[in-house]
N, C-alpha and C positions, 0 to 999 in steps of 0.2 A: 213309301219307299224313298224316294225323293225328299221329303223333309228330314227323315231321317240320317241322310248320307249327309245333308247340306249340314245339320245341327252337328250330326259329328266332326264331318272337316271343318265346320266353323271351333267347336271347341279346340278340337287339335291346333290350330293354328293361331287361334287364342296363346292359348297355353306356351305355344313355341313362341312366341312375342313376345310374350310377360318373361319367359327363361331368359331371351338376350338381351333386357333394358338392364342397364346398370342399377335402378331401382330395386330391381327383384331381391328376396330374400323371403325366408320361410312366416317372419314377422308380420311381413307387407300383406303378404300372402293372406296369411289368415284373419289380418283385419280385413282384407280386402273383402273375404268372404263373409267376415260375420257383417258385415254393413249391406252387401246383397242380402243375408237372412233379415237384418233389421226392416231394411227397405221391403223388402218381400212381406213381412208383417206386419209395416204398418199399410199397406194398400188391404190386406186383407180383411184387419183389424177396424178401419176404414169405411170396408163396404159391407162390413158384417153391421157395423153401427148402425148403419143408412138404413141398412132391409128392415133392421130391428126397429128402428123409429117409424118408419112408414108401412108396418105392417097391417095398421087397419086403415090407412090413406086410398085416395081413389087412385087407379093407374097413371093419371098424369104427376100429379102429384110424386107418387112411387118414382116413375121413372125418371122424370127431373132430377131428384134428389139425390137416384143411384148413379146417374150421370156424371152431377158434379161431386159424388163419393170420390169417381174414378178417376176425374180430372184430380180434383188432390191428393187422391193414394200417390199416381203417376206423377205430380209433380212435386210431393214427398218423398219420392222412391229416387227422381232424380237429383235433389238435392242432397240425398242420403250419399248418392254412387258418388256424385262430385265433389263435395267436402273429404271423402275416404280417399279419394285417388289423386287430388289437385296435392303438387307440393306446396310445403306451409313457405310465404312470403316475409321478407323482413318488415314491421312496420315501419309505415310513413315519419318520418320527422314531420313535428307539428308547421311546420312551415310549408311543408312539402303541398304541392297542388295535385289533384287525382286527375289525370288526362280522361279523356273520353275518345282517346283512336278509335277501339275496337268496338265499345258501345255507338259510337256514330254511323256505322258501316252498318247497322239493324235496321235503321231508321227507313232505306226504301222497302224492308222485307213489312215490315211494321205497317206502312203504307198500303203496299200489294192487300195485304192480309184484309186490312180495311177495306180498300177498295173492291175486295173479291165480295166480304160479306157485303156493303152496300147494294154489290148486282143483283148477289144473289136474292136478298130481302126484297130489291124493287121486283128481282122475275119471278117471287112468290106472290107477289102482289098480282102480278099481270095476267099470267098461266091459269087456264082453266084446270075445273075440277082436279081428278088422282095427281094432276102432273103437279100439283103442291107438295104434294105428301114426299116426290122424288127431291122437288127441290130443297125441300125441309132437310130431306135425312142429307143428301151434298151438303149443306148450309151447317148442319152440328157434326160431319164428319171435317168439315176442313174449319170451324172453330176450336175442336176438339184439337187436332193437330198443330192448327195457329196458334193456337196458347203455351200447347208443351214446345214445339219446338222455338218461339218467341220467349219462354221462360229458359230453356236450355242454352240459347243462344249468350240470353242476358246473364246468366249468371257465368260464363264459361267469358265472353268478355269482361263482364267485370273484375275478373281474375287476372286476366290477362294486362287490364288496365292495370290495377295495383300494382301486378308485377314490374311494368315498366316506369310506370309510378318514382317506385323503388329504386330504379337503374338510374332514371334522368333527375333524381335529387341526388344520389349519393354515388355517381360513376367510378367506375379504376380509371376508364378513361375516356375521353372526350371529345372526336376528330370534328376541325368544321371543313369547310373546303372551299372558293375562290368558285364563282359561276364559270370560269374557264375550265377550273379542273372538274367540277362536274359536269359541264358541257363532253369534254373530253373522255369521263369513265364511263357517262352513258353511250357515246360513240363508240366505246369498246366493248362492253358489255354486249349493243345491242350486236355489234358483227361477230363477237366471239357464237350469241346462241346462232345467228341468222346459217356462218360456217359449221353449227353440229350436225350430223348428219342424221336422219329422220329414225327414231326407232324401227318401227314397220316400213317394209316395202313390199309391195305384191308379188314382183319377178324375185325377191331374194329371199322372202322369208313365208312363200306358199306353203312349202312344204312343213315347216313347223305346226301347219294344222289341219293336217293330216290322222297324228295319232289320236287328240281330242275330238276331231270329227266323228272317226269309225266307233270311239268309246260313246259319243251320245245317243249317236246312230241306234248301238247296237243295246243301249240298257233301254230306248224309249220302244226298240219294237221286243226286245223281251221283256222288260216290264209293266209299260205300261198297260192298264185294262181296257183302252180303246177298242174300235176298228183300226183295222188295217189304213181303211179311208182316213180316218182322223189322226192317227199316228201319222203318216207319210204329211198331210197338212199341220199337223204341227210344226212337226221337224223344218217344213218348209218356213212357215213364219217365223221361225227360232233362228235359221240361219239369214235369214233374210234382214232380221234385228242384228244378230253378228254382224255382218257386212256392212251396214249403215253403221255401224256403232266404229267400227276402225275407219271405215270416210270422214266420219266426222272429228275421229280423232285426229287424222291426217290433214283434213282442214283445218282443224283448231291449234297444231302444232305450226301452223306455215304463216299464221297471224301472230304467231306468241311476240318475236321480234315486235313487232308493232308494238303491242300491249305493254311488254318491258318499256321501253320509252317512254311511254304515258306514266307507267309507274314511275322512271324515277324521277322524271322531269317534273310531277308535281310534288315529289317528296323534299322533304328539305334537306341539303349541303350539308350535312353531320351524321355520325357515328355516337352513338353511345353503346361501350362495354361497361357492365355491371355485374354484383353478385347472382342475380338473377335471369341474364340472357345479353342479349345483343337487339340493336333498333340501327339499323340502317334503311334508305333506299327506302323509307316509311312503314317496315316490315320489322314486326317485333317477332324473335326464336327467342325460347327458352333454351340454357344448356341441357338440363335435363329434366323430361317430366314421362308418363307414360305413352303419352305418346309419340316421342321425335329426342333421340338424344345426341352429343356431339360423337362423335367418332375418332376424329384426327384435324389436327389444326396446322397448318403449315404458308410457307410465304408464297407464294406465286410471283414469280422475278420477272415476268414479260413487262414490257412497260404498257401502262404502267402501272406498277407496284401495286400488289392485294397481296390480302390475308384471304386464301382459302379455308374456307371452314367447310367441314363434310357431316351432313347429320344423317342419321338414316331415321326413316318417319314411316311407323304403322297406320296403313289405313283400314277401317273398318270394313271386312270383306274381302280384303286383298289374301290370298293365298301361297302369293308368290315370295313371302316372306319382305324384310322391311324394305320400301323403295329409298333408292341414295338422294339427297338433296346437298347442293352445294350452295354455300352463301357467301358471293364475294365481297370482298369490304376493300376500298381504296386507300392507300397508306399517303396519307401527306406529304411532299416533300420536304425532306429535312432533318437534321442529326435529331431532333424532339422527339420524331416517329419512333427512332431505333430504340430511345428510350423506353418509350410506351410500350413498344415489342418486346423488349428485355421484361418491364413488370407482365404483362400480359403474358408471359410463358409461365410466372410461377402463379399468378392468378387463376387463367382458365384451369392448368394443370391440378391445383385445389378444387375446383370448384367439378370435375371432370376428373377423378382419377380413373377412372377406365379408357379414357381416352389418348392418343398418343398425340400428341401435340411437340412440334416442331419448331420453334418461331424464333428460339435465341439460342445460342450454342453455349453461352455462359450462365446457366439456373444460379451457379453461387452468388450473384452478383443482384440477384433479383430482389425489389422492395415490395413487399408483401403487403405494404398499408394500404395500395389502393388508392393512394389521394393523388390528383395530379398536380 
Protein backbone atom coordinates (compact mmCIF):
# COMPACT_ATOMS: atom_id res chain seq x y z
CA UNK A 1 0.00 0.00 0.00
CA UNK A 2 2.63 2.27 0.96
CA UNK A 3 4.83 1.69 -2.23
CA UNK A 4 2.20 2.04 -4.06
CA UNK A 5 0.93 5.62 -2.86
CA UNK A 6 4.80 6.66 -2.74
CA UNK A 7 5.39 5.47 -6.69
CA UNK A 8 2.22 7.35 -7.56
CA UNK A 9 3.00 10.60 -5.80
CA UNK A 10 6.42 10.20 -6.85
CA UNK A 11 5.33 9.91 -10.65
CA UNK A 12 2.72 12.70 -10.12
CA UNK A 13 5.35 15.04 -9.03
CA UNK A 14 7.72 13.82 -11.63
CA UNK A 15 5.49 14.62 -14.08
CA UNK A 16 4.50 18.19 -12.48
CA UNK A 17 8.38 19.08 -12.75
CA UNK A 18 8.99 18.08 -16.21
CA UNK A 19 5.37 20.37 -17.06
CA UNK A 20 7.35 23.60 -15.55
CA UNK A 21 11.05 23.25 -16.91
CA UNK A 22 11.18 25.44 -19.88
CA UNK A 23 12.78 22.30 -21.64
CA UNK A 24 9.42 20.49 -21.67
CA UNK A 25 7.78 19.83 -25.02
CA UNK A 26 5.76 16.71 -26.39
CA UNK A 27 9.36 15.91 -28.42
CA UNK A 28 11.56 15.84 -25.38
CA UNK A 29 8.87 13.87 -23.99
CA UNK A 30 8.81 11.02 -25.94
CA UNK A 31 12.50 10.72 -26.58
CA UNK A 32 12.76 10.90 -23.10
CA UNK A 33 10.63 7.79 -22.80
CA UNK A 34 11.78 5.90 -25.74
CA UNK A 35 15.53 5.90 -24.14
CA UNK A 36 13.97 4.72 -20.54
CA UNK A 37 12.35 1.71 -23.00
CA UNK A 38 15.98 1.43 -24.58
CA UNK A 39 17.68 1.57 -21.41
CA UNK A 40 15.10 -0.81 -19.96
CA UNK A 41 16.11 -3.44 -22.82
CA UNK A 42 19.27 -3.30 -22.77
CA UNK A 43 19.54 -4.32 -18.88
CA UNK A 44 17.22 -6.98 -19.89
CA UNK A 45 18.69 -7.93 -22.93
CA UNK A 46 21.83 -8.10 -20.71
CA UNK A 47 21.00 -10.40 -18.16
CA UNK A 48 19.05 -12.70 -20.40
CA UNK A 49 22.66 -13.08 -22.29
CA UNK A 50 24.34 -13.88 -19.00
CA UNK A 51 21.68 -16.82 -17.72
CA UNK A 52 21.93 -18.02 -21.38
CA UNK A 53 25.84 -18.37 -21.36
CA UNK A 54 26.13 -19.80 -17.98
CA UNK A 55 23.39 -22.15 -18.16
CA UNK A 56 25.41 -25.34 -17.67
CA UNK A 57 28.13 -23.33 -15.49
CA UNK A 58 28.42 -24.18 -11.63
CA UNK A 59 26.53 -21.73 -9.34
CA UNK A 60 29.63 -19.54 -8.67
CA UNK A 61 30.38 -19.17 -11.85
CA UNK A 62 26.47 -18.50 -12.74
CA UNK A 63 26.16 -15.90 -10.11
CA UNK A 64 29.44 -13.87 -10.80
CA UNK A 65 28.44 -13.50 -14.17
CA UNK A 66 24.84 -12.53 -13.50
CA UNK A 67 26.21 -10.12 -11.20
CA UNK A 68 28.40 -8.21 -13.23
CA UNK A 69 25.28 -8.82 -16.10
CA UNK A 70 23.58 -6.32 -13.77
CA UNK A 71 26.32 -4.09 -12.91
CA UNK A 72 26.50 -3.20 -16.84
CA UNK A 73 22.69 -3.35 -17.78
CA UNK A 74 22.70 -0.60 -14.74
CA UNK A 75 25.49 1.21 -15.90
CA UNK A 76 24.10 1.07 -19.56
CA UNK A 77 20.81 2.06 -18.39
CA UNK A 78 22.44 4.99 -16.74
CA UNK A 79 24.24 6.27 -19.43
CA UNK A 80 21.31 5.64 -21.84
CA UNK A 81 19.07 8.23 -19.10
CA UNK A 82 21.95 10.67 -19.22
CA UNK A 83 23.07 11.29 -22.75
CA UNK A 84 18.87 11.52 -23.49
CA UNK A 85 18.39 14.23 -20.69
CA UNK A 86 21.96 16.28 -20.41
CA UNK A 87 21.54 19.37 -22.77
CA UNK A 88 23.88 19.05 -26.06
CA UNK A 89 27.14 21.44 -25.18
CA UNK A 90 28.91 23.61 -27.61
CA UNK A 91 32.23 22.10 -28.66
CA UNK A 92 35.57 23.04 -27.24
CA UNK A 93 37.81 25.13 -29.49
CA UNK A 94 40.98 23.08 -30.08
CA UNK A 95 42.88 25.35 -27.94
CA UNK A 96 40.44 25.16 -25.33
CA UNK A 97 41.67 23.29 -21.88
CA UNK A 98 38.96 20.78 -20.16
CA UNK A 99 39.00 21.75 -16.43
CA UNK A 100 38.46 19.03 -13.94
CA UNK A 101 36.39 21.32 -10.96
CA UNK A 102 33.64 18.95 -10.82
CA UNK A 103 35.63 15.64 -11.66
CA UNK A 104 38.14 16.72 -8.61
CA UNK A 105 35.37 16.85 -5.98
CA UNK A 106 34.87 12.66 -6.66
CA UNK A 107 38.26 12.09 -5.81
CA UNK A 108 37.50 11.76 -1.48
CA UNK A 109 34.18 9.71 -2.54
CA UNK A 110 36.62 7.52 -4.69
CA UNK A 111 38.83 7.29 -1.72
CA UNK A 112 35.99 6.38 1.13
CA UNK A 113 34.79 3.79 -1.42
CA UNK A 114 38.34 2.20 -1.49
CA UNK A 115 39.06 2.63 1.92
CA UNK A 116 35.46 0.97 2.88
CA UNK A 117 36.26 -2.20 0.61
CA UNK A 118 39.98 -2.48 2.10
CA UNK A 119 38.16 -2.83 5.80
CA UNK A 120 35.93 -4.76 4.74
CA UNK A 121 38.23 -7.43 2.76
CA UNK A 122 40.87 -7.17 5.81
CA UNK A 123 37.34 -8.09 8.45
CA UNK A 124 36.64 -11.07 6.00
CA UNK A 125 39.87 -12.03 6.57
CA UNK A 126 39.67 -11.93 10.36
CA UNK A 127 35.96 -12.92 11.24
CA UNK A 128 35.24 -16.42 11.99
CA UNK A 129 33.14 -18.94 10.36
CA UNK A 130 29.07 -17.66 8.86
CA UNK A 131 30.19 -13.98 9.87
CA UNK A 132 32.21 -14.09 6.32
CA UNK A 133 29.39 -14.89 4.25
CA UNK A 134 27.57 -11.41 6.16
CA UNK A 135 30.74 -9.62 5.35
CA UNK A 136 30.88 -10.85 1.76
CA UNK A 137 27.37 -9.98 0.88
CA UNK A 138 28.17 -5.98 2.73
CA UNK A 139 31.46 -5.97 0.74
CA UNK A 140 29.40 -6.82 -3.06
CA UNK A 141 26.48 -4.77 -1.92
CA UNK A 142 28.45 -1.46 -1.32
CA UNK A 143 30.88 -2.45 -4.45
CA UNK A 144 27.79 -2.83 -6.48
CA UNK A 145 26.67 0.79 -5.33
CA UNK A 146 30.28 2.23 -5.37
CA UNK A 147 30.77 1.55 -8.93
CA UNK A 148 27.12 2.82 -10.22
CA UNK A 149 26.98 5.60 -8.18
CA UNK A 150 31.08 6.51 -8.89
CA UNK A 151 30.28 5.91 -12.71
CA UNK A 152 27.06 8.37 -12.27
CA UNK A 153 28.82 10.77 -10.62
CA UNK A 154 31.67 10.77 -13.22
CA UNK A 155 29.94 10.98 -16.09
CA UNK A 156 27.26 13.80 -14.88
CA UNK A 157 30.68 15.73 -13.79
CA UNK A 158 32.19 15.39 -16.90
CA UNK A 159 29.41 17.21 -18.45
CA UNK A 160 29.45 19.55 -16.23
CA UNK A 161 33.12 20.12 -16.80
CA UNK A 162 32.70 20.42 -20.60
CA UNK A 163 30.11 22.71 -20.05
CA UNK A 164 32.13 25.12 -18.28
CA UNK A 165 34.93 24.14 -20.42
CA UNK A 166 32.80 26.02 -22.98
CA UNK A 167 32.05 29.27 -20.78
CA UNK A 168 35.66 29.92 -19.56
CA UNK A 169 37.13 29.64 -23.46
CA UNK A 170 34.48 31.41 -25.11
CA UNK A 171 32.65 33.94 -22.35
CA UNK A 172 29.84 36.95 -23.16
CA UNK A 173 31.68 38.05 -20.29
CA UNK A 174 34.41 38.03 -17.92
CA UNK A 175 34.33 39.77 -14.23
CA UNK A 176 37.71 39.67 -12.10
CA UNK A 177 37.77 41.56 -8.95
CA UNK A 178 40.59 43.30 -6.55
CA UNK A 179 41.20 40.89 -2.95
CA UNK A 180 39.62 43.97 -1.33
CA UNK A 181 36.48 43.84 -3.23
CA UNK A 182 36.18 40.16 -2.61
CA UNK A 183 37.22 40.38 0.80
CA UNK A 184 34.29 42.94 1.00
CA UNK A 185 31.38 40.70 -1.17
CA UNK A 186 32.12 37.80 1.07
CA UNK A 187 31.64 40.18 4.19
CA UNK A 188 28.26 40.73 2.70
CA UNK A 189 27.19 37.82 1.35
CA UNK A 190 28.23 35.98 4.52
CA UNK A 191 25.87 38.75 6.83
CA UNK A 192 23.15 38.93 4.30
CA UNK A 193 22.65 34.75 4.90
CA UNK A 194 23.88 34.87 8.73
CA UNK A 195 20.59 38.05 9.02
CA UNK A 196 17.97 35.40 6.95
CA UNK A 197 15.76 34.25 9.22
CA UNK A 198 15.64 30.28 9.94
CA UNK A 199 13.02 28.31 7.82
CA UNK A 200 11.67 26.23 10.80
CA UNK A 201 10.91 27.29 14.19
CA UNK A 202 9.49 25.05 16.76
CA UNK A 203 7.25 27.84 18.79
CA UNK A 204 6.03 29.15 15.17
CA UNK A 205 5.78 26.74 12.74
CA UNK A 206 4.29 23.49 15.28
CA UNK A 207 1.39 23.67 14.27
CA UNK A 208 1.99 23.10 10.49
CA UNK A 209 2.43 19.44 11.58
CA UNK A 210 -0.27 18.84 12.83
CA UNK A 211 -2.19 17.78 9.77
CA UNK A 212 0.76 15.31 8.38
CA UNK A 213 1.02 13.91 11.71
CA UNK A 214 -2.76 12.71 12.18
CA UNK A 215 -2.60 11.66 8.20
CA UNK A 216 0.32 9.07 9.14
CA UNK A 217 -0.95 8.40 12.31
CA UNK A 218 -4.03 7.30 10.96
CA UNK A 219 -3.14 5.25 7.30
CA UNK A 220 -0.22 3.30 9.54
CA UNK A 221 -2.92 2.01 12.23
CA UNK A 222 -5.49 1.42 9.38
CA UNK A 223 -3.45 0.11 7.19
CA UNK A 224 -0.79 -1.38 8.20
CA UNK A 225 -0.97 -5.42 8.96
CA UNK A 226 0.98 -5.13 12.21
CA UNK A 227 0.13 -5.47 15.88
CA UNK A 228 -1.32 -2.82 17.61
CA UNK A 229 2.19 -3.17 19.63
CA UNK A 230 4.33 -2.86 16.48
CA UNK A 231 2.30 -0.14 14.84
CA UNK A 232 2.30 2.30 17.96
CA UNK A 233 6.47 1.38 17.91
CA UNK A 234 6.75 2.14 14.63
CA UNK A 235 5.04 5.26 14.59
CA UNK A 236 7.25 6.03 17.53
CA UNK A 237 10.77 5.49 15.68
CA UNK A 238 9.29 7.31 12.56
CA UNK A 239 8.71 10.41 14.41
CA UNK A 240 11.46 10.25 16.40
CA UNK A 241 13.75 10.22 12.95
CA UNK A 242 11.36 13.29 12.09
CA UNK A 243 12.53 15.32 14.90
CA UNK A 244 16.25 14.58 14.64
CA UNK A 245 16.00 15.08 11.08
CA UNK A 246 14.70 19.07 11.45
CA UNK A 247 17.54 19.38 14.55
CA UNK A 248 19.84 18.56 12.33
CA UNK A 249 18.61 20.63 9.86
CA UNK A 250 18.36 23.54 12.13
CA UNK A 251 21.98 22.81 13.08
CA UNK A 252 23.14 22.56 9.74
CA UNK A 253 21.45 25.95 8.77
CA UNK A 254 23.13 28.00 11.67
CA UNK A 255 26.80 26.75 10.36
CA UNK A 256 25.83 27.46 6.74
CA UNK A 257 27.27 31.22 7.36
CA UNK A 258 30.56 29.61 8.24
CA UNK A 259 30.65 27.26 5.30
CA UNK A 260 29.82 30.19 2.59
CA UNK A 261 33.08 31.79 3.61
CA UNK A 262 35.17 28.92 3.27
CA UNK A 263 33.58 28.64 -0.10
CA UNK A 264 34.27 31.91 -1.43
CA UNK A 265 37.32 32.69 0.08
CA UNK A 266 39.00 29.66 -1.48
CA UNK A 267 37.33 30.42 -4.86
CA UNK A 268 38.93 32.58 -7.23
CA UNK A 269 38.18 36.75 -7.70
CA UNK A 270 36.08 36.21 -11.20
CA UNK A 271 32.88 35.62 -12.80
CA UNK A 272 32.54 33.90 -15.95
CA UNK A 273 29.03 34.32 -18.03
CA UNK A 274 28.68 32.06 -20.93
CA UNK A 275 26.32 30.31 -23.58
CA UNK A 276 26.09 27.57 -21.19
CA UNK A 277 25.73 28.96 -17.58
CA UNK A 278 27.46 31.06 -15.00
CA UNK A 279 30.86 30.07 -12.70
CA UNK A 280 31.08 32.34 -9.83
CA UNK A 281 32.18 31.93 -6.05
CA UNK A 282 33.77 28.44 -7.66
CA UNK A 283 30.26 27.20 -8.32
CA UNK A 284 29.19 26.37 -11.94
CA UNK A 285 24.84 26.85 -12.77
CA UNK A 286 23.65 25.87 -15.90
CA UNK A 287 20.79 28.36 -17.32
CA UNK A 288 18.98 25.68 -18.26
CA UNK A 289 18.88 21.91 -17.98
CA UNK A 290 16.30 19.47 -16.36
CA UNK A 291 17.18 19.90 -13.40
CA UNK A 292 17.41 23.84 -12.13
CA UNK A 293 16.45 26.55 -14.75
CA UNK A 294 16.74 30.52 -14.46
CA UNK A 295 13.58 32.14 -13.65
CA UNK A 296 14.29 36.03 -13.42
CA UNK A 297 17.49 37.90 -13.47
CA UNK A 298 17.54 41.37 -12.14
CA UNK A 299 20.18 43.96 -10.37
CA UNK A 300 20.31 44.12 -6.69
CA UNK A 301 21.27 47.90 -5.80
CA UNK A 302 22.35 47.50 -2.07
CA UNK A 303 25.94 48.11 -1.97
CA UNK A 304 27.31 46.53 -3.12
CA UNK A 305 26.09 46.02 -6.43
CA UNK A 306 24.87 42.18 -7.60
CA UNK A 307 23.20 40.67 -10.17
CA UNK A 308 20.52 38.49 -8.72
CA UNK A 309 19.85 35.55 -10.47
CA UNK A 310 16.78 33.33 -9.16
CA UNK A 311 16.84 29.47 -10.36
CA UNK A 312 14.23 27.27 -9.17
CA UNK A 313 16.08 23.47 -8.86
CA UNK A 314 14.17 20.05 -8.70
CA UNK A 315 15.22 17.75 -6.35
CA UNK A 316 14.75 14.13 -6.48
CA UNK A 317 11.97 13.30 -3.86
CA UNK A 318 11.12 16.66 -3.14
CA UNK A 319 7.16 16.86 -3.39
CA UNK A 320 6.82 20.24 -2.44
CA UNK A 321 7.35 21.37 -6.04
CA UNK A 322 10.76 23.26 -7.32
CA UNK A 323 12.97 24.72 -4.39
CA UNK A 324 13.97 28.73 -5.13
CA UNK A 325 17.86 29.07 -5.36
CA UNK A 326 19.39 32.49 -5.69
CA UNK A 327 22.96 33.09 -7.05
CA UNK A 328 24.60 36.43 -6.40
CA UNK A 329 27.23 37.67 -8.53
CA UNK A 330 29.16 40.97 -7.73
CA UNK A 331 29.18 43.71 -10.43
CA UNK A 332 32.64 45.52 -10.71
CA UNK A 333 32.85 49.03 -10.10
CA UNK A 334 32.75 50.95 -13.08
CA UNK A 335 31.07 52.39 -16.35
CA UNK A 336 32.68 48.69 -18.21
CA UNK A 337 29.98 46.78 -15.65
CA UNK A 338 26.90 48.78 -17.05
CA UNK A 339 28.22 47.66 -20.35
CA UNK A 340 28.42 43.99 -19.65
CA UNK A 341 24.75 44.48 -18.08
CA UNK A 342 23.43 46.13 -21.17
CA UNK A 343 24.93 42.89 -23.37
CA UNK A 344 23.96 40.43 -20.59
CA UNK A 345 20.29 41.42 -20.79
CA UNK A 346 20.05 40.52 -24.51
CA UNK A 347 22.35 37.35 -24.01
CA UNK A 348 20.83 35.65 -20.98
CA UNK A 349 17.30 36.85 -22.41
CA UNK A 350 18.31 34.34 -25.71
CA UNK A 351 19.74 31.98 -23.97
CA UNK A 352 16.50 32.01 -21.16
CA UNK A 353 13.30 33.00 -22.96
CA UNK A 354 10.99 31.89 -20.32
CA UNK A 355 12.74 33.80 -18.08
CA UNK A 356 12.13 37.49 -17.06
CA UNK A 357 15.13 39.15 -16.80
CA UNK A 358 15.66 42.63 -15.69
CA UNK A 359 19.26 44.03 -15.91
CA UNK A 360 19.20 47.03 -18.73
CA UNK A 361 16.23 49.25 -19.53
CA UNK A 362 17.64 49.69 -23.03
CA UNK A 363 17.49 45.91 -25.08
CA UNK A 364 17.73 48.03 -28.46
CA UNK A 365 21.10 48.91 -27.77
CA UNK A 366 22.31 45.64 -26.78
CA UNK A 367 25.49 43.62 -28.66
CA UNK A 368 24.59 40.24 -29.24
CA UNK A 369 28.21 38.88 -30.20
CA UNK A 370 29.06 38.05 -26.82
CA UNK A 371 32.71 39.11 -27.20
CA UNK A 372 34.16 41.30 -24.55
Amino acid sequence: MYLAIFALVSAVGAWAAWRSNPLYSRMATLRFIAAIVLGAAAVVGIILAALTLTEKSSPLVANVTLAFAVLIGTIAFIWIIVAASTPKVPPLPRAATLVRVHRAKLGRYARWFVGSMVVLGLLAIVVPGDWKIAVGVAAGMLAFLGVVLLFTGYIAALGFDRSLSSVESEPWVHWTYTPEQWRAWTDAEVSRLAATPPHWVWRRDWKRLILPVVAVIGGVYLFDPGSIAWRTGYLCMLFVIMAATVALSNRYGKTAPARLRRLIASAAPETYFGASGIFTEGVYTQWITVSNYLVEATVDEREPRSLDLFFEQIVSGSYAGPIPVHRHVLIPPGPASDIDITRLQGLISAACPSARVALASEPAALNLSGRV
